[in-house]
N, C-alpha and C positions, 0 to 999 in steps of 0.2 A: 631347282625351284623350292624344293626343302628352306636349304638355307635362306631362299631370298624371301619365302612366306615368315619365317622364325626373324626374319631383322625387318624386316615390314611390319610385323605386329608387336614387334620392340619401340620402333620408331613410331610407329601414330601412340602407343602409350606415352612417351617422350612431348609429342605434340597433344596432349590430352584429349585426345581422341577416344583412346580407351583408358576409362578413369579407376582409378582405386586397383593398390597393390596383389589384392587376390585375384582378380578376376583381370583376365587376358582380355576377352570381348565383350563388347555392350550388348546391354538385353536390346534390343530392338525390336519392333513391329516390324515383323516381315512384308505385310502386306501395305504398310508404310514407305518402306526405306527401299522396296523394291519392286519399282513399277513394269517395266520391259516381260514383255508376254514374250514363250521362247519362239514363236514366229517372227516376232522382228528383229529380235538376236540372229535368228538362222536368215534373215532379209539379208542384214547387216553384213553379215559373214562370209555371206556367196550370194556376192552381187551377180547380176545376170551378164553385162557388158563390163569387162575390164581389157586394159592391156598386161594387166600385171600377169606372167608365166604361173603356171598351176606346175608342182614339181609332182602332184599324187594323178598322173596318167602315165599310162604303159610308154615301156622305153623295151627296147631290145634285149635289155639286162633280166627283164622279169623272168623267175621258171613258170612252167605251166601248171603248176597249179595256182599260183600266185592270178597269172590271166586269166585265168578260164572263172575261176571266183570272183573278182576282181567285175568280169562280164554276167554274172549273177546277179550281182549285188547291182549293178547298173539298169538291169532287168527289173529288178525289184522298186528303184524310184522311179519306173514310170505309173504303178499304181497299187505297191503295195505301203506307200509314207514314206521309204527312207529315200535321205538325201543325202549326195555324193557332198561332202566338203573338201572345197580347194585347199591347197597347202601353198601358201606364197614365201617368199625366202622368210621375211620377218612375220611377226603378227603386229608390227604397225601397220602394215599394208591392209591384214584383217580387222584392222579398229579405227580405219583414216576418220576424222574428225571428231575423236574423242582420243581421254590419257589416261594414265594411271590418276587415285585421287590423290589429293595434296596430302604432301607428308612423305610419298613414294616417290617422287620425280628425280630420276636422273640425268645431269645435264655431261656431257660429252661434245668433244669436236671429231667424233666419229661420225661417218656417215655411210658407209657399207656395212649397215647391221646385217644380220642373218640368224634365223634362228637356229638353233646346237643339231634340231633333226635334218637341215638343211645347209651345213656348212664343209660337205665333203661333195663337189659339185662333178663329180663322175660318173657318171651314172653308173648304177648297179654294185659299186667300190663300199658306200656306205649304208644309209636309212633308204631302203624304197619301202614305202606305205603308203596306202590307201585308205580314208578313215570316212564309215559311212553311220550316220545318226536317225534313229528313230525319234521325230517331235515329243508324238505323242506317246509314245512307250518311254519316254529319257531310254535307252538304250540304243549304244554304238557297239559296232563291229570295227575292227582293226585290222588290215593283212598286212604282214610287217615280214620284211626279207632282209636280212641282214646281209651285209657284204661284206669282202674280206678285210677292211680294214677295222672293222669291228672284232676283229678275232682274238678269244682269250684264249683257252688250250686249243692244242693243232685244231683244226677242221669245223671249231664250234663255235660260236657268239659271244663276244662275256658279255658275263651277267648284268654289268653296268650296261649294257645297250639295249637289252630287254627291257629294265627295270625304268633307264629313260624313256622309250616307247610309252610304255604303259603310265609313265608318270605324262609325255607330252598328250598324249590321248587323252587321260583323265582331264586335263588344264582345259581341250576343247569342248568337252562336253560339259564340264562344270560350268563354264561359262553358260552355253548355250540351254543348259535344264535348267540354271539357276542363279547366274550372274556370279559363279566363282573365280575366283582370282588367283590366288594364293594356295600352293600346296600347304598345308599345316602338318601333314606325316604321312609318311607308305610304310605298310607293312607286308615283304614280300616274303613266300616261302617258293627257293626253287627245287624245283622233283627232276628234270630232265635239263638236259644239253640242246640245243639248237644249233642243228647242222646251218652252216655259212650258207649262203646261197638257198637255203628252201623257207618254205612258208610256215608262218607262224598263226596264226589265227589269234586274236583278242576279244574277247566277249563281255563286254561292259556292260553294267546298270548302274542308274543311278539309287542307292538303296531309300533314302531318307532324306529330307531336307528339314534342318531343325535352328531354327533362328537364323545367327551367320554363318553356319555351316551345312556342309554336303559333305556326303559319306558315301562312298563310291566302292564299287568290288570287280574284280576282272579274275578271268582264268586263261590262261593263253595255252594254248594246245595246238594239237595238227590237224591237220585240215576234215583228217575221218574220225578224230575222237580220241581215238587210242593213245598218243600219249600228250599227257600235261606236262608242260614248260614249266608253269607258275602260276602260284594262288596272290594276288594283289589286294589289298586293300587300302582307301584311301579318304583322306578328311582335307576340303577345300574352305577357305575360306573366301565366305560371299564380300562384296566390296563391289559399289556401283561406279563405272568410270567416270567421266567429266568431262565437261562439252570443252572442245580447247577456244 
């Protein structure tokens, strides 16, 4: 997502979208350019009736801490605000009847898209996670269980499948605090190894929202505290989609 926010804000300058050689983004009125309150974002996102399979509910594969939290968190949206978000193979399925905006459109004669945290269809082998968001606090939680086809040294996760995790988590939350689109940079430090098979915890906020960007930070740790995976930071860029 890196790269495809870096050639997406290459391209709408190309299409003069964003004008004049110094500056990358247009100043914009926020409260102009960006009408969608994140209630109907989160409507939008986790429709009530679909046929479409949700991949973020328990499978066989899950360990028990992963469940048993997992069953916490589900506790918590019957009346503490947060809401369970589905995870469908693509996020066209999560945006039917809107596209990226013009400038961004990619045309292909593919048609079994899948998104990267959803294209190892085994369960418990690759990404099992679960991703729950606070409206009104912009803050999500993450439970991310790596499986063994993610493995960099023996028995551990590499760090590119963390780093995806928390870069695919930030992508939904940005959207949904603030209509972001586009990753513009992460900046990770990792402290700890993650054992293949156990739980990861992710702790999101949304820190600031400042023109077309969101600025995001996460700490991913274990489940009681004790140790920290990784320190994340991140800057999304806002972009409102288009009615197809």
């Amino acid at each position: 997502m890196i790269r495809r926010g870096l050639q997406g804000a290459a391209r709408l300058r190309h299409h003069g979208a964003l004008p004049g050689a110094a500056r990358i983004l247009p100043r914009l009125n926020p409260a102009s350019a960006f009408g969608s309150s994140t209630d109907s974002l989160v409507s939008r996102f986790c429709p009530e009736k679909t046929d479409l399979k949700d991949y973020a509910l328990p499978n066989a594969s899950w360990c028990p801490d992963m469940l048993s939290l997992y069953q916490e968190f589900l506790e918590k949206t019957k009346a503490d605000g947060w809401v369970k978000l589905p995870s469908f193979k693509s996020n066209r399925d999560h945006i039917q009847g809107l596209k990226l905006p013009s400038g961004l459109a990619a045309t292909s004669d593919k048609s079994d898209w899948r998104l990267f945290t959803r294209c190892i269809p085994v369960e418990g082998q690759g990404f099992e996670y679960a991703i729950f968001f606070h409206p009104s606090k912009k803050k999500s939680v993450c439970l991310f269980q790596p499986g063994p086809y993610l493995e960099g040294a023996p028995g551990f996760a590499h760090g590119g499948s963390l780093t995806t995790m928390i870069d695919e988590t930030f992508s939904k939350i940005a959207f949904l605090a603030g209509e972001g689109l586009l990753t513009l940079s992460l900046n990770i430090k990792f402290k700890n190894l993650i054992p293949v098979g156990s739980l990861a915890v992710l702790n999101i906020d949304v820190e600031k929202i400042e023109d077309q960007k969101l600025y995001m930070s996460c700490v991913a740790q274990s489940r009681d505290q004790k140790t920290i995976y990784a320190k994340c930071s991140g800057v999304f860029l806002r972009l409102q989609l288009e009615q197809e």
